[in-house]
C-alpha positions in Angstrom: 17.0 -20.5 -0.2 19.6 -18.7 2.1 19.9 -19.5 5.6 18.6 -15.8 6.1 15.2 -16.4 4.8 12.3 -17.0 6.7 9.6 -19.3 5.4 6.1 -19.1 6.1 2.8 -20.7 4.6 0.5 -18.2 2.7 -3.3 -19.2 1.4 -4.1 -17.1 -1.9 -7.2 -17.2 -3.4 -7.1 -18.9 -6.4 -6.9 -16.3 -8.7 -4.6 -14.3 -6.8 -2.2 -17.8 -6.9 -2.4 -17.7 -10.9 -1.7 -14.2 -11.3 1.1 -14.4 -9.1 2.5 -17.7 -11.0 1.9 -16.0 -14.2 3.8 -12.9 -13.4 7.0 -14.8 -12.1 6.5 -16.8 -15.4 6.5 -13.8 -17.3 9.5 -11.9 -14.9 11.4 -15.2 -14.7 11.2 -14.7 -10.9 9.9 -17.4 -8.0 6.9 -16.7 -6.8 8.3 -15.6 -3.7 10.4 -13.4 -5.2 7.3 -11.4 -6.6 5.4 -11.5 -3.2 8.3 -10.1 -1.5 8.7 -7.3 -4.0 4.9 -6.6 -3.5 5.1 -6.5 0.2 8.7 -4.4 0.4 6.4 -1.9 -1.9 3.3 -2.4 0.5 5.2 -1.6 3.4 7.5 1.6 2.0 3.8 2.9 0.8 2.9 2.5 4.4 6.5 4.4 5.6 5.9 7.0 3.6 2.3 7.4 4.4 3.2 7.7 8.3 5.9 10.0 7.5 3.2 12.5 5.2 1.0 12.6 8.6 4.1 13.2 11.2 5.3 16.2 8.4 1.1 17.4 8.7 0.7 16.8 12.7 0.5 20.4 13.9 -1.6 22.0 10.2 -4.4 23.1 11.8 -7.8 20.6 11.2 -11.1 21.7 9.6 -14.5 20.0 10.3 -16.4 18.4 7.6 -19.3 20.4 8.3 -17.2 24.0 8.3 -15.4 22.8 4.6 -19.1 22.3 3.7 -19.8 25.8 4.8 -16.6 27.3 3.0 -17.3 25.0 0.1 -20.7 27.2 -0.2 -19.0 30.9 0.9 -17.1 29.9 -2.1 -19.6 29.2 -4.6 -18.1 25.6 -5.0 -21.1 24.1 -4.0 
């Protein structure tokens, strides 16, 4: 381990902690190595999910109760 990690104590679940072991088996990565690849995707999920509602901010917002009534203008409901 680098001087430019950072450790830190995690409790999985039991399954979750063989699943994880069986996948760095199976990868030939650490464990760690697997968890922080899961949580670099986690996160740039997250990015781009913030990014979707910046680019949406100013669409204009329709109640749940007027879709209901367009649904039914429609004939979709």
């Amino acid at each position: 381990m680098s001087e430019t990690h950072k450790r830190s104590t995690i409790y999985f679940e039991p399954e979750i902690h063989h699943a994880l072991r069986v996948k760095a088996a199976n990868t030939r990565q650490s464990v760690s190595d697997v968890v922080n690849e899961a949580v670099r995707l986690a996160l740039r999920e997250d990015a781009e999910d913030l990014n979707a509602f910046e680019e949406r901010a100013e669409e204009p917002t329709l109640s749940y109760d007027a879709l209901l009534k367009d649904l039914k203008l429609h004939g979709k409901l």
